[in-house]
VEXPA-999665 format. One record per residue (C-alpha): residue in one letter; x, y, z. Coordinates in steps of 0.5 Angstrom, whole numbers, plus 2048, in hexadecimal, padded with zeros to 3 digits. Layout:
<rs>
AXYZ;...
</rs>
This chain:
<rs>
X81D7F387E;X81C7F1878;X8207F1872;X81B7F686E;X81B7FB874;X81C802872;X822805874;X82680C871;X82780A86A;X82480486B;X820802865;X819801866;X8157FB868;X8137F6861;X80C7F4860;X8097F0865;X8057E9862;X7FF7EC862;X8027F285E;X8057ED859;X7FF7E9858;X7FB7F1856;X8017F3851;X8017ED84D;X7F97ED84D;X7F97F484B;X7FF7F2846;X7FA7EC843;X7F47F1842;X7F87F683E;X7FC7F283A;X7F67ED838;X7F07F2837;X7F57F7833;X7F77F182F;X7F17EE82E;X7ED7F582C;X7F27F7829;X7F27F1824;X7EB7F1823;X7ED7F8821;X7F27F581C;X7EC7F081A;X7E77F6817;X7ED7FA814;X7EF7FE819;X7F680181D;X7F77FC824;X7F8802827;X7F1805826;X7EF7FE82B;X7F57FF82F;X7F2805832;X7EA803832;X7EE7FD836;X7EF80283B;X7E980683B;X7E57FF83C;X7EA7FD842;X7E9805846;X7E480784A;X7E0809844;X7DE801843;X7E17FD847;X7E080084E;X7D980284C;X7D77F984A;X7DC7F7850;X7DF7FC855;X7E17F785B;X7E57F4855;X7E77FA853;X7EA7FD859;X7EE7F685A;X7F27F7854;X7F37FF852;X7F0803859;X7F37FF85F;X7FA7FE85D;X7FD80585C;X80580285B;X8027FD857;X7FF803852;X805806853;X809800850;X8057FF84B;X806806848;X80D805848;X80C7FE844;X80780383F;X80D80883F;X81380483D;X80E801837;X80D808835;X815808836;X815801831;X81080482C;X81480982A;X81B806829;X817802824;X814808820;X81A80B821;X81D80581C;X818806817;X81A80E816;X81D810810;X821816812;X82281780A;X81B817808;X81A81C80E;X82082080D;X81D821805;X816824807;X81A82780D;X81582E80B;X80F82A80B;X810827811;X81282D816;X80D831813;X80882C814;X80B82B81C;X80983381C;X802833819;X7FF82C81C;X801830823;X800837823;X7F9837820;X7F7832825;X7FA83582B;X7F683C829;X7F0838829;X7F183482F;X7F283A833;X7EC83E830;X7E7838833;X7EB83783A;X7EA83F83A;X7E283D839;X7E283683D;X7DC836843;X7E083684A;X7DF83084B;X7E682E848;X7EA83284B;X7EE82F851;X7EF833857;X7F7836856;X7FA83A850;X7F884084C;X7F3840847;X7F9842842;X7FC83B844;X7F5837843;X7F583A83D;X7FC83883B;X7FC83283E;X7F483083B;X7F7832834;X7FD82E834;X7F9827835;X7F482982F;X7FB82B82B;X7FF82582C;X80081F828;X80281882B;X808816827;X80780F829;X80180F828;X801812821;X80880D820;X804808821;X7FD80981D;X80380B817;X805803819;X7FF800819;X7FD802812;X80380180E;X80380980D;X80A80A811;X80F80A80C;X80A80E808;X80D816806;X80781880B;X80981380F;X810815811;X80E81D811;X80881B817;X80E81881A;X81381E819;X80D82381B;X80B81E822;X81281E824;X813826823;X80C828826;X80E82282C;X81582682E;X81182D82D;X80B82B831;X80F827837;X81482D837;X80C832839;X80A82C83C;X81082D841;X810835841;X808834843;X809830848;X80E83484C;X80A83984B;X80383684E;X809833855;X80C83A856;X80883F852;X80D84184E;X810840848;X81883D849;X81C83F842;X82283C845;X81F835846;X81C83683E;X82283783B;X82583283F;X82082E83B;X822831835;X829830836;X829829838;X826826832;X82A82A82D;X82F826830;X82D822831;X82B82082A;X832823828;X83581D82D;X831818829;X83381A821;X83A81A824;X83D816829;X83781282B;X83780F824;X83E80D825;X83E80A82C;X83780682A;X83A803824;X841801827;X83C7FD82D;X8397FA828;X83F7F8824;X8427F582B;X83C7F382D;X83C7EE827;X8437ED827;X8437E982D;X83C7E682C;X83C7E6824;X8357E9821;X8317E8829;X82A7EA829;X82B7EA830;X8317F0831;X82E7F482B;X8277F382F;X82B7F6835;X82E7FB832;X8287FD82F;X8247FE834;X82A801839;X82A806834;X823809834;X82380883A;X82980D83B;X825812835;X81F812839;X823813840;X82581983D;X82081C83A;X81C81B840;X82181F844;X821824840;X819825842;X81782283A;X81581C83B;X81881583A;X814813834;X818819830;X81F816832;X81C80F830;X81A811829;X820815828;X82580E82B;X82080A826;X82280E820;X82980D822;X82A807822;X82780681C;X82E809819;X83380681C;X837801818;X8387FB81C;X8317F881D;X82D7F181F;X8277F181B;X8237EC81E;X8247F1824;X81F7F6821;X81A7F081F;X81A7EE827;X81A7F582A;X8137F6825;X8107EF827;X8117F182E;X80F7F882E;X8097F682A;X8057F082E;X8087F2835;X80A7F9836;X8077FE832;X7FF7FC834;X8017FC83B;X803803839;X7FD805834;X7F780183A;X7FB80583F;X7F980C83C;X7F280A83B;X7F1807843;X7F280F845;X7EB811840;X7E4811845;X7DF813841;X7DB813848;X7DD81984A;X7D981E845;X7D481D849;X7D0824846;X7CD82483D;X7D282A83E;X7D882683F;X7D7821839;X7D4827834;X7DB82A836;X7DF824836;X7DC82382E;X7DD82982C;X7E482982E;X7E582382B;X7E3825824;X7E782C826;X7ED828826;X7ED824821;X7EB82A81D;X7EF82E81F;X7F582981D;X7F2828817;X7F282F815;X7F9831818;X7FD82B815;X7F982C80F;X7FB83380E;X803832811;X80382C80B;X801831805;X805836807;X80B831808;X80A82E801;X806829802;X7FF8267FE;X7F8827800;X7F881F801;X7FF81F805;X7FC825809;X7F682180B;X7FA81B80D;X7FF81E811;X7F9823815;X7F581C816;X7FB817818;X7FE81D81D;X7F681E820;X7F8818826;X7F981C82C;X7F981682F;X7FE815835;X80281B834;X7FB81F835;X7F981A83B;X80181D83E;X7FF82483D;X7F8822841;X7FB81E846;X801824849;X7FB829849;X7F782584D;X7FD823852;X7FE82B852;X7F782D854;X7F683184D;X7F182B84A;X7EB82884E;X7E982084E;X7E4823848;X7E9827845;X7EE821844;X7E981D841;X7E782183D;X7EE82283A;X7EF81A83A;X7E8819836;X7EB81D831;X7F281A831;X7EF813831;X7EA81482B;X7EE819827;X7F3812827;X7ED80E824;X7EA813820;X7F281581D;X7F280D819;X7EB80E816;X7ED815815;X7F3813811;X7F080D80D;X7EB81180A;X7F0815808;X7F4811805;X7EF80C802;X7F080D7FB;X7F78127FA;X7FA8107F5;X80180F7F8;X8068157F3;X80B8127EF;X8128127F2;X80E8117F9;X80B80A7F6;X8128087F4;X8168097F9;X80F8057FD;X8117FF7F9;X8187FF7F9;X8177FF801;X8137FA7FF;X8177F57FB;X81D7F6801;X8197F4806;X8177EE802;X81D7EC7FE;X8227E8800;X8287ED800;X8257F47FD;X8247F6803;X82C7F5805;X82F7FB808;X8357FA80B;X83B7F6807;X8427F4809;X8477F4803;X84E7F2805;X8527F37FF;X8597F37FD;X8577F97F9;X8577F67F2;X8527F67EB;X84D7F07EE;X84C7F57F4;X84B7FA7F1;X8477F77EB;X8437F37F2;X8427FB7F5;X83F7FE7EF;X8397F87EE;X8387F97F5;X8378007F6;X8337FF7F0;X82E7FA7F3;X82D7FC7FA;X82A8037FC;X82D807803;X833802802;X838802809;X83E7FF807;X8457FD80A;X84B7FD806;X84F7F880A;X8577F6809;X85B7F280D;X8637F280E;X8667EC80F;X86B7EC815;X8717E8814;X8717E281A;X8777E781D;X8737ED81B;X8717F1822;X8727F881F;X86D7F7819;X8687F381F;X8687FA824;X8697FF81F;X8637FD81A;X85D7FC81D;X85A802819;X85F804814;X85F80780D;X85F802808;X85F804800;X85B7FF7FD;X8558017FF;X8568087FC;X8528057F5;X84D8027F8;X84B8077FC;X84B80C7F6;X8478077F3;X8418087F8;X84180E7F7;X83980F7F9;X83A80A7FE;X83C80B806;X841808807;X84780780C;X84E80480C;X8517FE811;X8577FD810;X85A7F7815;X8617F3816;X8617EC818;X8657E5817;X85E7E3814;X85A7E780F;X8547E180F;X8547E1817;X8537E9816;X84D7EA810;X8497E4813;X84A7E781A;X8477EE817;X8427EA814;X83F7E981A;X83E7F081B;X8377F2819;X8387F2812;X8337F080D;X8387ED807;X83E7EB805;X8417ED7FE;X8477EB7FA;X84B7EB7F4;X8507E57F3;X8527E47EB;X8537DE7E8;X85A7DD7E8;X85B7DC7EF;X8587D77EF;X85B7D17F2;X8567CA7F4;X84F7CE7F4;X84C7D47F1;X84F7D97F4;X8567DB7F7;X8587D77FE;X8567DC802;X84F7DF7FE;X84E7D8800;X84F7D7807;X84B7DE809;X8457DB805;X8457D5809;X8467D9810;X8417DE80E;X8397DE811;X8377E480D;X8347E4805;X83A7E4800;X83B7E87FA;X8437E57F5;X8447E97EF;X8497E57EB;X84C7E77E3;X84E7E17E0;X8557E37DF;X85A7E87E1;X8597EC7DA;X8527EF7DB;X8537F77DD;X84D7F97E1;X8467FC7DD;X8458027DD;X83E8027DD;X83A7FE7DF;X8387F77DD;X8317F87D9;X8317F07D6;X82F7EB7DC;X82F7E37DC;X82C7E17E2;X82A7D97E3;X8247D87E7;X8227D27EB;X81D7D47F0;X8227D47F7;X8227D97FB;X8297DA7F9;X8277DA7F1;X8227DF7F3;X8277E37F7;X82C7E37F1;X8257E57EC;X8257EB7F1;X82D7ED7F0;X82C7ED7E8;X8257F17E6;X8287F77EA;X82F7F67E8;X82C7F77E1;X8277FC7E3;X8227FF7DE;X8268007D9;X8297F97D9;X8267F27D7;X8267EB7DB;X8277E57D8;X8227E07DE;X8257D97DC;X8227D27DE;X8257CC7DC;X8207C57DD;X8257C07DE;X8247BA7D8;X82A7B57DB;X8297B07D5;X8307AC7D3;X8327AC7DB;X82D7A57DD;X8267A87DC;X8217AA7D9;X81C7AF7DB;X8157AE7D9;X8127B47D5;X80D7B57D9;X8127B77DE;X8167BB7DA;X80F7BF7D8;X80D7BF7E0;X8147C27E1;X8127C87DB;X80C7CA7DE;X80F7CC7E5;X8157CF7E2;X8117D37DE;X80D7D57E5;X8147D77E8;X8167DA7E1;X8107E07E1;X8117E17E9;X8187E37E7;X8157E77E1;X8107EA7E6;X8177EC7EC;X81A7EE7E6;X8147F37E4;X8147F57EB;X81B7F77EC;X81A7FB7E5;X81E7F77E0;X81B7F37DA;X81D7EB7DA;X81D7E77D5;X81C7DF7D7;X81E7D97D4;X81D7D27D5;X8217CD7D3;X8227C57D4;X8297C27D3;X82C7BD7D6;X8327C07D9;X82F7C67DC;X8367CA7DD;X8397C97D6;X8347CC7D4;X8347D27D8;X83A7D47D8;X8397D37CF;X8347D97D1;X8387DC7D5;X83E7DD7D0;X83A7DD7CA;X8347E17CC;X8397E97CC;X8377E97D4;X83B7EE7D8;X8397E97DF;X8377E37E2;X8337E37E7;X8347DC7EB;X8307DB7F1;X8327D57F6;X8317D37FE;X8387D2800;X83B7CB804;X8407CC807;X8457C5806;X84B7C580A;X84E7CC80A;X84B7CE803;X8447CF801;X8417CA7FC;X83C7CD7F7;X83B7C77F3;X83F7C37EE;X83A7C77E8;X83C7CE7EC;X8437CD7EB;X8427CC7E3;X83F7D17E1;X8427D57E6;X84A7D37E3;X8487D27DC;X8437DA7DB;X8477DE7D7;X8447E57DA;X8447E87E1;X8407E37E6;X83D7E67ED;X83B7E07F1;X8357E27F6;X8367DD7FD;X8317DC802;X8347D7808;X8307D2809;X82B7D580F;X8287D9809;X8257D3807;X8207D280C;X81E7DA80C;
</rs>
């Protein structure tokens, strides 16, 4: 007997050779042609999901079974298993794609425009239901499948015509930069409210056509479920997905490889139980995605991976895969296609006019009305799903099913061209366009777009000043105030009772972060150093410190600011006052010296400083040419000239960063032959309240070592410094 045979609770036999050879042909053909289609899209300036779809419908009996049908019927029609298998290939794509649209919804925005985004929901899905159900009470004969009442064929007929594919909106939303747009957040709400409403019908529907009844029990159920569901989520699942993450990294430090698998593990629970509940995987997908994207504990290299993959492989598997199922061969009769161009343009108005007026009547402008009707327009797969159970269910025929995915397939690459006529030439609102561009300036940044920063403190006046620059400088700011109690050698007692103890030092600060999140950790240990560098590791984006000068004992900071800067991976930030007498300002500083020399980490330091300052304030950008004279040479002047030019070049870019974080910067070159005297002269004789200094920190046995001139202006600055570290990867980035 063979090992596969099939025995009671045996598994089922895998795909023989020939099976193999035909999945992976079929997988060469999905994944190639979607790609190549779709970057030919991209090319003319349109969404790749557009060519993605086309791919299907070029692969499908429409095209490629018409040119070539022996070739056809070997790679899609001879290998049922293999369709099979494939399919579920195209489904955990789909799963994918909406973890990572999950990441990029901003449930702040959403919550904001909560109104417009319900009343849009109801708008975009009754109207077109009503239209949808009057055109299946008129339909010829033809379509209608041989079980179910016309009742049922008219719901069913009515729901694909009313639905909107939020994979597909999400991604046509992607692809053409509008997704963190107003609009775009609310089509996201919008399609993920109309998907739960329409699974939850689609699931009664269905029901109804296998028994010929309607099962309120199974319904509620359904409804039930997702409430808890999403209860579950925003209480425990955050909690328990962020301490997988905090262990993951624990003992593999900041893996891509267990975030990944955490990640993934996570969507596909999310999907397992929506799709339990008779509501799709897709919605527990989106909903895990979403989730995700707030837990504490992150690896960011984890959503750049998971979006790489899920792009190039998975994601045109799924959107091919849809438009496979489209045989336009099928409408035979001048009836059928007059009926299948007015159901088009049926549907597509009728979404149009109902999310037009849902939107009005939600608050929204007649521009952002017109965009949210054209971005929800694509029925895509969630119309082809409706179709399919109809016509599994015997409510629809072959023509009647094609005709419902004609429309689902146009209607997605109608909804690009749609939003793109509209949007062309809308002049963004105000307070949008600027929240655009600070989304920007993070994203391109090298640390604006921190979020998550460990602060271990002691509880005294440079961490408290240090909080109060950063919760100036960065926007949605998590912060984890951290003290750490030091157990004597023989101290067993503090080490068992301690792990999350109280401790008063942090009590200030988090008073100073005041509009930041924030949570305090409190440890007991016989090496603090060992503890703060071991959290570091956890998924934060930064470190900051406050050291005062007077602890220092053989480098610039205290023994201990030291050792951590030299163990740390991450970007640091050290606030230090120059003596034990300066209290802590109560505003602000509004007058900021920041010396610029073109690195990363000088640029890094400029970024600090022009939002520290803010509108209000005024920075001083400082460059100093370096004229060594009286040190064994001479410079020729042509060089020193040649060394002006370019710091002027670096002196107007920082002038343009400035200008763009809203901040009035004033440059100066100057040429000097000992360039940290004469910073520190500026700095002291200047009436700054703060220097900026930007360094790449290397490491020096147990110290970092920042550089001999560092060090000077460092010791001998009379105001508060903050020293803006990157390690020393940061230099290739």
């Amino acid at each position: 007997m063979s090992m596969f045979a099939a025995e009671p609770g045996d598994v089922a036999p895998p795909l023989d050779e020939h099976q193999v050879l035909v999945f992976l042909v079929q997988l060469a053909l999905l994944v190639g042609v979607a790609r190549l289609l779709g970057g030919v899209m991209k090319m003319i300036n349109q969404p790749p999901v557009v060519g993605e779809l086309i791919a299907g419908v070029l692969l499908g009996p429409s095209v490629f079974k018409t040119i070539a049908p022996n070739a056809y019927a070997w790679v899609f029609e001879q290998e049922p298993t293999v369709n099979s298998a494939v399919f579920s290939l195209a489904w955990l794509g789909v799963i994918a794609l909406l973890v990572v649209i999950g990441y990029e919804t901003d449930l702040g925005i959403i919550n904001r425009l909560r109104r417009a985004a319900l009343s849009v929901s109801a708008g975009s899905l009754l109207v077109p239901l009503g239209v949808g159900a009057t055109l299946a009470l008129l339909a010829p004969e033809a379509f209608r499948g041989e079980s179910g009442t016309d009742a049922v064929f008219a719901a069913i007929f009515a729901l694909a015509l009313a639905v909107s594919a939020l994979p597909v909106v999400a991604k046509i939303l992607q692809d053409l930069g509008y997704l963190r747009r107003n609009f775009g957040q609310i089509t996201l709400a919008a399609g993920m409210t109309m998907d739960s409403v329409g699974w939850l019908l689609l699931a009664a529907l269905a029901g109804i056509a296998r028994e010929s009844r309607l099962d309120l029990g199974a319904l509620g159920r359904s409804v039930l479920g997702l409430v808890l569901f999403l209860v579950a989520v925003v209480t425990v699942g955050r909690w328990f997905i962020d301490r997988l993450y905090r262990r993951a990294m624990a003992q593999s430090g900041s893996s891509v490889t267990a975030g990944l698998t955490i990640t993934l593990v996570a969507a596909l629970a999310g999907a397992a139980v929506t799709q339990w509940l008779h509501l799709e995987a897709i919605l527990g997908a989106f909903i895990m995605g979403i989730l995700l994207s707030t837990t504490r504990h992150q690896v960011p290299a984890v959503r750049e991976t998971l979006e790489t993959v899920t792009t190039s492989f998975f994601a045109p598997i799924f959107f091919a895969f849809s438009g496979l199922r489209v045989d336009l061969t099928a409408l035979q009769s001048a009836e059928s296609l007059l009926w299948m161009v007015g159901i088009v343009v049926a549907a597509l108005g009728a979404k149009l006019v109902g999310t037009y007026l849902g939107a009005r009547l939600g608050g929204t402008t007649h521009r952002e009305g017109l965009a949210l009707g054209s971005g929800l327009s694509a029925l895509g797969a969630m119309g082809i799903v409706v179709a399919l159970v109809g016509l599994n269910t015997g409510v629809l025929s072959e023509s009647g099913y094609t005709v419902l995915v004609v429309a689902a397939i146009v209607t997605s690459i109608a909804a690009p061209a749609l939003l793109r006529l509209v949007v062309k030439g809308w002049e963004v609102p105000s307070e949008e366009r600027q929240r655009l561009e600070r989304e920007s300036l993070r994203e391109s940044s090298v640390i604006l777009g921190t979020r998550r920063v460990l602060l271990p403190t002691r509880g005294g006046r440079n961490s408290k000043f240090a909080a109060q620059l950063i919760e100036r400088v960065f926007d949605n700011l998590e912060v984890t105030v951290m003290t750490v109690e030091v157990a004597e050698r023989w101290s067993l007692f503090k080490l068992f009772r301690g792990r999350n103890g109280s401790s008063s030092g942090s009590g200030a600060i988090v008073e100073t972060l005041d509009e930041a999140q924030t949570r305090t950790l409190h440890r007991v240990a016989h090496d603090l150093v060992d503890v703060i560098a071991h959290e570091s590791e956890l998924g934060y984006d930064m470190i900051v410190m406050g050291a005062s000068g007077s602890e220092a004992d053989t480098g610039i900071f205290s023994t201990i600011t030291d050792r951590i800067l030299s163990r740390v991976s991450l970007p640091s930030i050290v606030v230090r006052f120059p003596d034990d007498e300066t209290s802590v300002p109560d505003v602000l500083p509004k007058k900021v010296l920041v010396p610029v020399t073109g690195g990363l980490s000088t640029r890094a330091a400029e970024e600090f400083a022009y939002s520290v300052a803010g509108g209000d304030g005024e920075v001083l950008a400082l460059h100093v040419v370096n004229r060594p004279e009286g040190q064994g040479m001479v410079l020729e002047e042509s060089r020193i000239s040649d060394a002006k030019r370019a710091a002027s070049e670096l002196l107007a870019d920082a002038s343009s960063l400035g200008g763009r974080l809203g901040v009035k910067v004033e440059t100066r070159l100057v040429v000097a032959t000992n360039p940290e005297q004469e910073i520190v002269k500026m700095a002291n004789e200047g009436g700054f309240d703060l220097l900026c200094l930007g360094v790449a920190s290397r490491p020096l046995t147990n110290r970092p070592f920042f550089g001999h001139r560092v060090s000077y202006i460092v010791e001998n600055a009379d105001l508060p410094v903050v020293i803006v570290s990157l390690p020393d990867w940061s230099r290739s980035i």
